[in-house]
Rosetta silent file (secondary structure, phi, psi, omega in degrees, C-alpha in Angstrom):
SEQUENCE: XXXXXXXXXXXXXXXXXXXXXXXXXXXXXXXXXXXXXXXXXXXXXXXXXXXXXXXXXXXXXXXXXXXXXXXXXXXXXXXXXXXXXXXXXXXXXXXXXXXXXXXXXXXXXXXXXXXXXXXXXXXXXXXXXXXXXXXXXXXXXXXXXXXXXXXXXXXXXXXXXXXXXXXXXXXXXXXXXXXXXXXXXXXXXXXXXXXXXXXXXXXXXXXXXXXXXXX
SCORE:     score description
SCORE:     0.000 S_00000001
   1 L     0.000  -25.691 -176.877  -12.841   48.297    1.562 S_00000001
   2 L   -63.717  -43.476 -172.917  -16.602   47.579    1.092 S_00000001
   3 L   -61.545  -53.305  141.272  -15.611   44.622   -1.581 S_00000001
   4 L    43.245   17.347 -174.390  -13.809   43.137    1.378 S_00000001
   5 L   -55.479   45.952 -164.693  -14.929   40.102    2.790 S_00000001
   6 H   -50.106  -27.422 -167.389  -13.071   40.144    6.051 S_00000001
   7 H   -69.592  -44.196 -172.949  -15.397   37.698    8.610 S_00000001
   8 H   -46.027  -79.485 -140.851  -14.649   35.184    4.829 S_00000001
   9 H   -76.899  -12.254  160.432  -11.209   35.184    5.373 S_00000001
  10 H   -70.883  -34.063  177.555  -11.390   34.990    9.297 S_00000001
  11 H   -73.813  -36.867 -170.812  -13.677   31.946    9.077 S_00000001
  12 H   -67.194  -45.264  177.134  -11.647   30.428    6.758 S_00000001
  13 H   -59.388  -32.112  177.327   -8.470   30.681    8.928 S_00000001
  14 H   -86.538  -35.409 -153.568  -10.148   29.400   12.319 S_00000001
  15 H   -70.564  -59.054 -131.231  -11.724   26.389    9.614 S_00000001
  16 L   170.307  123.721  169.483   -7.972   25.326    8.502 S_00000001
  17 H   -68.939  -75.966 -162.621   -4.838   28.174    8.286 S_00000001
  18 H   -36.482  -44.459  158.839   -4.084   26.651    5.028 S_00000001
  19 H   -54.600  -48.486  176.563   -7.177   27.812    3.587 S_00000001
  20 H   -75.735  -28.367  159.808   -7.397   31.339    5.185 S_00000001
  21 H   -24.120  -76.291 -162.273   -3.482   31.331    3.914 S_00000001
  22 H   -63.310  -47.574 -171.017   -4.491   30.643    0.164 S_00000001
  23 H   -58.084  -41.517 -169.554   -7.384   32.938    0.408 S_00000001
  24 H   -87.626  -10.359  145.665   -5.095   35.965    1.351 S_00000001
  25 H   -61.099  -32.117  173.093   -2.404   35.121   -1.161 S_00000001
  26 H   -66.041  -43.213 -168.606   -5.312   35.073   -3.629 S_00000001
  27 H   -52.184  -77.813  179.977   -6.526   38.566   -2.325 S_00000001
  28 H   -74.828   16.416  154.888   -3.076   39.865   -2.743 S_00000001
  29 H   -72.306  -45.673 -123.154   -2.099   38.463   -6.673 S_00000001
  30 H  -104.144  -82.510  161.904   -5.076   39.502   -7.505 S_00000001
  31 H   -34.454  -17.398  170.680   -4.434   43.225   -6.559 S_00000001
  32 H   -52.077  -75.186 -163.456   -0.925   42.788   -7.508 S_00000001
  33 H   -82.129    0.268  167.474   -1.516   41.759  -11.068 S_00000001
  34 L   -32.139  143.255  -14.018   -4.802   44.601  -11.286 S_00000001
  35 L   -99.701   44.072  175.724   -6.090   45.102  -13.479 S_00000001
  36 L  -106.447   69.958  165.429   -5.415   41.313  -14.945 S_00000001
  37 H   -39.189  -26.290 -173.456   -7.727   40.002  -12.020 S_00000001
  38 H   -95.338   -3.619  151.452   -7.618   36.899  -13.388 S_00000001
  39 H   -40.660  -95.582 -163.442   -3.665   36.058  -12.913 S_00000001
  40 H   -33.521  -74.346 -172.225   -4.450   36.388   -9.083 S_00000001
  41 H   -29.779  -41.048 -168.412   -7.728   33.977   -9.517 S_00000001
  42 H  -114.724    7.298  147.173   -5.802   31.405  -10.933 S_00000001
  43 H   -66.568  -37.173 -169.148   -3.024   31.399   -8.546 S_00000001
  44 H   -83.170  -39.151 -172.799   -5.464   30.701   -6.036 S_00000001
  45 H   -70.530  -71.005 -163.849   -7.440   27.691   -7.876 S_00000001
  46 H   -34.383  -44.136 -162.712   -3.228   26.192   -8.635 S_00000001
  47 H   -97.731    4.471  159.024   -2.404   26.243   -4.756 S_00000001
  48 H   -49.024  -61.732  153.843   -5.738   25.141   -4.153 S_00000001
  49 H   -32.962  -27.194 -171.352   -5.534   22.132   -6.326 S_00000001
  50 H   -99.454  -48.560  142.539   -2.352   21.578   -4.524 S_00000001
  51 H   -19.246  -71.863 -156.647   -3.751   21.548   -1.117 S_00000001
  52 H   -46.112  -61.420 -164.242   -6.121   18.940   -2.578 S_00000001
  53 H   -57.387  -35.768 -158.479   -3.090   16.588   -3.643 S_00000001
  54 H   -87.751  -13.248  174.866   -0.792   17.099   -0.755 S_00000001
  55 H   -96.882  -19.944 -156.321   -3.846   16.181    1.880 S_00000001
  56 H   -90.581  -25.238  178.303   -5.014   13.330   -0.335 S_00000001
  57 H   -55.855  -46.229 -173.032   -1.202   12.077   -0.238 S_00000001
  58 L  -136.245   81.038  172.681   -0.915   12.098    3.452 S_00000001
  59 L   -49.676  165.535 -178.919   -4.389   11.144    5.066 S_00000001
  60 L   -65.245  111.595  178.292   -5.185   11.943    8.710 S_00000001
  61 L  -133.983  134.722 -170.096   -3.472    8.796   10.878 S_00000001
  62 L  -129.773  142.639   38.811   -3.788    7.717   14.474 S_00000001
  63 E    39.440   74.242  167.430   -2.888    5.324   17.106 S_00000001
  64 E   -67.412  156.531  151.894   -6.003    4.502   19.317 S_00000001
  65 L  -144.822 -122.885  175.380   -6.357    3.498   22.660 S_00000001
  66 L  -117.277  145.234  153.116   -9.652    3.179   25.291 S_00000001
  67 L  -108.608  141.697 -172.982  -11.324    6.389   26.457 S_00000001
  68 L   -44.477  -45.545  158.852  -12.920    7.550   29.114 S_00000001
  69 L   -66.328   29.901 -178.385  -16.169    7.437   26.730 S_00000001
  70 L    46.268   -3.657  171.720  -15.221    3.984   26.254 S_00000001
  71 L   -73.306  171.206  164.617  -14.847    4.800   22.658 S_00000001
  72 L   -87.071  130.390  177.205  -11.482    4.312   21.005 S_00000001
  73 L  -158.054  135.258  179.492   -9.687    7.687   20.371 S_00000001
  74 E   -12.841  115.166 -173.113   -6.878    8.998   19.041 S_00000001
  75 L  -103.947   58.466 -177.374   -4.071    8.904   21.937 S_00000001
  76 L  -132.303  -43.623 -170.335   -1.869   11.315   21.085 S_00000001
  77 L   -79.369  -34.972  179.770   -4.959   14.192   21.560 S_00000001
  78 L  -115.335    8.655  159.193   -5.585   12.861   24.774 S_00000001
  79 L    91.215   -6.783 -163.790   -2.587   11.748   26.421 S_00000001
  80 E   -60.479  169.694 -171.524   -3.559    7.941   26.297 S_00000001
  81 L  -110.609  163.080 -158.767   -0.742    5.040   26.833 S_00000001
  82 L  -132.434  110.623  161.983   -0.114    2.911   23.743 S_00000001
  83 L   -29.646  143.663  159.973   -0.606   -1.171   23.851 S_00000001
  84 L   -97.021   -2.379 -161.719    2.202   -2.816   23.621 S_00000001
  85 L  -120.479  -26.569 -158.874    1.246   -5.955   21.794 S_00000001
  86 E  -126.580  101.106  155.554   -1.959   -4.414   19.599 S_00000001
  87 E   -99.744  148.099 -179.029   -1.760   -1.061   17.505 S_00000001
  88 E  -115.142   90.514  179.138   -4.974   -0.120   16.678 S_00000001
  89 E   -80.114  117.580  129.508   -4.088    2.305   13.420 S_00000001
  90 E   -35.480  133.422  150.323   -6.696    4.930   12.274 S_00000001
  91 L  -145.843  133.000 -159.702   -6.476    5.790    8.840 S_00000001
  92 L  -102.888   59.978  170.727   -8.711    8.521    7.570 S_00000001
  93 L  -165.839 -153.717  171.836   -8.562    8.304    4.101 S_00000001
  94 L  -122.572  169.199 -148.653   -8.868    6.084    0.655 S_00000001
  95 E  -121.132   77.370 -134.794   -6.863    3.651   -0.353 S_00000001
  96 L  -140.362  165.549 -173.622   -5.904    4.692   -3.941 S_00000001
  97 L   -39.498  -63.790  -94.446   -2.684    5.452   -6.277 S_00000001
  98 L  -141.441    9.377  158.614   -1.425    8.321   -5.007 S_00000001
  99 L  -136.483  -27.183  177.392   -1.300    7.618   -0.841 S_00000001
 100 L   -20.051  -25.995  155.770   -0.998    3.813   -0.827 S_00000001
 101 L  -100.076   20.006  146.165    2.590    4.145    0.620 S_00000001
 102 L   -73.135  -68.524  141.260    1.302    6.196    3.244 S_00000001
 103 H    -8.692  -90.447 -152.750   -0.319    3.323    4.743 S_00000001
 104 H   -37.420  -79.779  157.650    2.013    1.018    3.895 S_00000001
 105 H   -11.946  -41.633 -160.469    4.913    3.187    5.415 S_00000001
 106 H   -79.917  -49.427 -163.004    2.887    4.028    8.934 S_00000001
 107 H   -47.692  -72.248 -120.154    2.565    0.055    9.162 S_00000001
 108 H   -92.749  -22.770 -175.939    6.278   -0.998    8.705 S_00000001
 109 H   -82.750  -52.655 -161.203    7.094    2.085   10.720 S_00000001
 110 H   -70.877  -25.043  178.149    4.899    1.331   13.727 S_00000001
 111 H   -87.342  -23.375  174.778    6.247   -2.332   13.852 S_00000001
 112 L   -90.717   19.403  175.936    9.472   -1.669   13.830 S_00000001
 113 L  -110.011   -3.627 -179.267    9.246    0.869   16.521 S_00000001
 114 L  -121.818  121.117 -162.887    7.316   -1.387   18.882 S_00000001
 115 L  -109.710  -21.119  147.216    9.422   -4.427   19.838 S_00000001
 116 L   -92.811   39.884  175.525    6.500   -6.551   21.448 S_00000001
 117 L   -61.482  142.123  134.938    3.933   -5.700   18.777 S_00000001
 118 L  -102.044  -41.541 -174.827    2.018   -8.570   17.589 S_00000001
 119 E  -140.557  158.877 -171.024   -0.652   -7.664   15.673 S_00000001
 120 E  -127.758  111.415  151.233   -1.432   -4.285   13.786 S_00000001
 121 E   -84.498  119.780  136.672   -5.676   -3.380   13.275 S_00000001
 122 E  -101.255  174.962 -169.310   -6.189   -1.090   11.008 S_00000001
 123 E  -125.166  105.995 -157.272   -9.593    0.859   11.258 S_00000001
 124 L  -119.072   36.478  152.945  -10.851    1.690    7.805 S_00000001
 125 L   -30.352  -50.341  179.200  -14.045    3.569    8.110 S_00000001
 126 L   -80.158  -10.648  175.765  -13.028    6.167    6.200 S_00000001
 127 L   -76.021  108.221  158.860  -11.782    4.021    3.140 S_00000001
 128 L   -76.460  -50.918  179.088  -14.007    4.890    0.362 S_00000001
 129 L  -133.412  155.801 -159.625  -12.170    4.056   -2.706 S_00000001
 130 E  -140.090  123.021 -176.682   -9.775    1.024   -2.904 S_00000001
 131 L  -131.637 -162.155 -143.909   -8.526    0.965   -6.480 S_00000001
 132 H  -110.425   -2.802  147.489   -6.149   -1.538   -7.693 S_00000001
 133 H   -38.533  -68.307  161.317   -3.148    0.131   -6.680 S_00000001
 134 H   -45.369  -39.066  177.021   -4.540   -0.184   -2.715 S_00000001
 135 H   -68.687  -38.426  175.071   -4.891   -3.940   -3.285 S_00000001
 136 H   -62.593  -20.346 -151.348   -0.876   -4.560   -4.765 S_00000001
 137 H   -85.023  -53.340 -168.172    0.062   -2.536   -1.914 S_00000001
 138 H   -59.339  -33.975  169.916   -2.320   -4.506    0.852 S_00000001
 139 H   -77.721  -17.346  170.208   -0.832   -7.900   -0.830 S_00000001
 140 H   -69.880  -33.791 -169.093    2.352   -6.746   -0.882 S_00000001
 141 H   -86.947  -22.563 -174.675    2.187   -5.651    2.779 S_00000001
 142 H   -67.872  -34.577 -169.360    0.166   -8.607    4.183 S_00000001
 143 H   -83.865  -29.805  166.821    3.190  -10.849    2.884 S_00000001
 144 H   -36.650  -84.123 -176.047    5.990   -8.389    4.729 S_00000001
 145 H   -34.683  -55.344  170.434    3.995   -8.380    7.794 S_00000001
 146 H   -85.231  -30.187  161.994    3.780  -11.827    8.000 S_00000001
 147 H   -35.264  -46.383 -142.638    7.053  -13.138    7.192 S_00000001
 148 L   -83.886   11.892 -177.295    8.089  -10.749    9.508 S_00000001
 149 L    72.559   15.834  127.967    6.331  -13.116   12.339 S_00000001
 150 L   -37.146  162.879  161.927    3.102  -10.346   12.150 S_00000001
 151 L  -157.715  143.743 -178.091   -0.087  -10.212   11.806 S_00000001
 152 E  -105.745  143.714  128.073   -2.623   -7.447    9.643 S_00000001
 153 E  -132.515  139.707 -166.394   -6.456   -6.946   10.451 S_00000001
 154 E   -96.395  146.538 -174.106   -8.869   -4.738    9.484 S_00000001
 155 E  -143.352  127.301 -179.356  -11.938   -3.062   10.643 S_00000001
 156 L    73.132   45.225  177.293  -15.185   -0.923    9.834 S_00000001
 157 L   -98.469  123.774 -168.812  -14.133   -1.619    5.843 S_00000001
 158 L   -69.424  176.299 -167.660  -18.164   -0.774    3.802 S_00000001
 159 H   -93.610   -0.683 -179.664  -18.940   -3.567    1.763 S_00000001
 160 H   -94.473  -29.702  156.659  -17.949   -2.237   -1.411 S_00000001
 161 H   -43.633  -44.003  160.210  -14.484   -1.968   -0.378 S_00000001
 162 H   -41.137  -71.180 -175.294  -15.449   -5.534    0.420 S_00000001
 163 H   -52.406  -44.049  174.271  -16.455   -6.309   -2.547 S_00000001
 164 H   -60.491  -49.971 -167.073  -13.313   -5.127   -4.387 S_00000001
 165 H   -70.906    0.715 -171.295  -11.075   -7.402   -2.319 S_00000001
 166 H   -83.714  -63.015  168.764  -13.603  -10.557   -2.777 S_00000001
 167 H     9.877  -73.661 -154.516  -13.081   -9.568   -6.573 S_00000001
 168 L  -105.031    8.762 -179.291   -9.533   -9.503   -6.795 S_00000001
 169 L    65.607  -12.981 -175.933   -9.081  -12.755   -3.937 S_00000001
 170 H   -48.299  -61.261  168.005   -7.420  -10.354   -2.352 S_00000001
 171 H   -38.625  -44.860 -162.850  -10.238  -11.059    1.180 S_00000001
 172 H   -88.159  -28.689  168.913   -9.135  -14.403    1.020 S_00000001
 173 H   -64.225  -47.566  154.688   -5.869  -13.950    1.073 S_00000001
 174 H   -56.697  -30.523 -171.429   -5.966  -11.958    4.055 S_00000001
 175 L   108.590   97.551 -176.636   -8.435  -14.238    5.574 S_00000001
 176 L   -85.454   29.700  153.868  -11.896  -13.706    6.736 S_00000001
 177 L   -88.085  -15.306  175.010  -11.239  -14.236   10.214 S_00000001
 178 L   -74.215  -34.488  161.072   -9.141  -10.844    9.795 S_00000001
 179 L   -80.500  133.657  158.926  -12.523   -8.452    9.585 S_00000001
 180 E  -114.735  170.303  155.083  -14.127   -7.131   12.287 S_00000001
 181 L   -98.542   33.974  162.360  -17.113   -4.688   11.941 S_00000001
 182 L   177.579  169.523 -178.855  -15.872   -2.467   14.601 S_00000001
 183 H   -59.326  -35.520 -137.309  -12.481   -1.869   17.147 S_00000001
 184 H   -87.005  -43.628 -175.877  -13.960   -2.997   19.993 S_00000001
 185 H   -70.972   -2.338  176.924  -14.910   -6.683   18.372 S_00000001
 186 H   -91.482  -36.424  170.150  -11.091   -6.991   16.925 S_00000001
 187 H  -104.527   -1.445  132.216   -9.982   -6.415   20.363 S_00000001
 188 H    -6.439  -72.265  175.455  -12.010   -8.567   21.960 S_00000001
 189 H   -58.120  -53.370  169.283  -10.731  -11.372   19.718 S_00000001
 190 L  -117.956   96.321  149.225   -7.390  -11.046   19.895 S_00000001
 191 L  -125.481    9.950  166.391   -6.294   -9.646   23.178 S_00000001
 192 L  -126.994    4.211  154.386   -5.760  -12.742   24.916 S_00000001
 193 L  -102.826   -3.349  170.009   -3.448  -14.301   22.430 S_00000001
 194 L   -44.810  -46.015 -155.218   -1.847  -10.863   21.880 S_00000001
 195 L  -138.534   61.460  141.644   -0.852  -10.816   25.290 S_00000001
 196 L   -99.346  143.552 -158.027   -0.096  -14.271   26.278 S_00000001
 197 L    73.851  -30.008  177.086    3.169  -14.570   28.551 S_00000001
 198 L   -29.729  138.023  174.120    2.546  -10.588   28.510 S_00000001
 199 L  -104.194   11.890 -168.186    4.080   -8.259   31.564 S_00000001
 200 L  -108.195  109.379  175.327    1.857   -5.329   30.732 S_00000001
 201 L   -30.380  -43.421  179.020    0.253   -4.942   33.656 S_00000001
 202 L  -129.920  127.784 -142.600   -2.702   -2.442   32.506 S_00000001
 203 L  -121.226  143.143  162.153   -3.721   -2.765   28.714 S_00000001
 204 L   -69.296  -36.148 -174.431   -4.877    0.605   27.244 S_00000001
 205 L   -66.519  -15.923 -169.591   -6.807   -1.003   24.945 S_00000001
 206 L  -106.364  -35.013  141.649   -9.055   -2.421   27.883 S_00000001
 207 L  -137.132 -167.299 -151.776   -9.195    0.310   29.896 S_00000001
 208 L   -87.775  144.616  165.945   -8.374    3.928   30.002 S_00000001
 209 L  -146.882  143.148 -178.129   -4.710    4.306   31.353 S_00000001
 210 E   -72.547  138.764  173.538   -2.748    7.671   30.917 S_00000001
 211 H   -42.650  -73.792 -162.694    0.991    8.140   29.151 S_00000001
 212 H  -131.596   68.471  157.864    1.659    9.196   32.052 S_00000001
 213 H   -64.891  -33.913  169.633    0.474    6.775   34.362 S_00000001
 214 L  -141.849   29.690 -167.985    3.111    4.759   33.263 S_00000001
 215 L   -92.445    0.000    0.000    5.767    6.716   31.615 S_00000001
């Protein structure tokens, strides 16, 4: 019992269940398969490894709206009402073979589930690596989106991410009226042609208004 690390596998479990999971599957291979310790070890590095893939596959994604801290935040965690003319998409991850229809998918999903949408931001802070996979996808998606009487823009993308799409023409294609550096300056820009002729009464994106405030 001394060998033990119990507070490890408690920390790990309040950090992420998946992780305190994997640890105590490892624990118990590993005694299992005794004294060929190293069976158990490398069960634990396999569903580790698998972890890795299956989070890099399906990044963290959100739907902002306004907050009381005037930031933009996730409205789903906080009950917030959803624009009807503007989604403001989070996407918390990179933009690389192996999730690129993750994206893609969220978009095409979000427009056709919103029947006055106009325009879709996404908010790409967290996109680190843009490989060339992320670019067929973003040209492939830009031309959907707009046939489809859409419109795509992006926000808080670092300049080397930048850089790739200047590269590849890709930035141009899109438009450079289409970056913002930040949420607040995208909606700023377009919220009054978003919501011209518009009936919605209270805009989320402009100030804070609760699901259900108007549910």
């Amino acid at each position: 019992m001394g060998l033990l690390n119990i507070h490890g596998f408690l920390h790990d479990w309040k950090a992420q269940k998946y992780d305190g999971m994997i640890g105590i599957i490892t624990f118990a291979t590993t005694l299992y398969f005794a004294p060929h310790i190293d069976y158990g070890i490398f069960i634990g590095v396999i569903l580790s490894l698998a972890l890795y893939i299956h989070r890099g596959m399906r990044p963290e994604i959100a739907l902002l709206s306004k907050h009381p801290d005037t930031t933009f935040r996730n409205r789903m965690r906080f009950g917030l009402a959803q624009c009807k003319h503007i989604a403001v998409i989070r996407y918390n991850g990179s933009l690389v073979f192996k999730n690129v229809n993750y994206l893609e998918n969220t978009v095409l999903r979000t427009i056709a589930n919103m029947p006055e949408l106009k325009y879709v931001v996404v908010v790409g802070n967290a996109i680190n690596e843009f490989d060339a996979s992320g670019d067929y996808m973003l040209g492939s998606l830009i031309d959907r989106v707009r046939e489809a009487g859409f419109d795509l823009f992006f926000t808080g993308l670092n300049d080397s991410v930048l850089d790739t799409m200047k590269r590849t023409l890709l930035y141009y294609k899109i438009g450079e009226d289409h970056f913002f550096r930040n949420v607040a300056m995208a909606v700023e820009a377009l919220w009054e042609s978003a919501h011209r002729f518009s009936k919605e009464e209270r805009c989320p994106l402009k100030e804070v208004v609760y699901e259900k405030d108007v549910s």
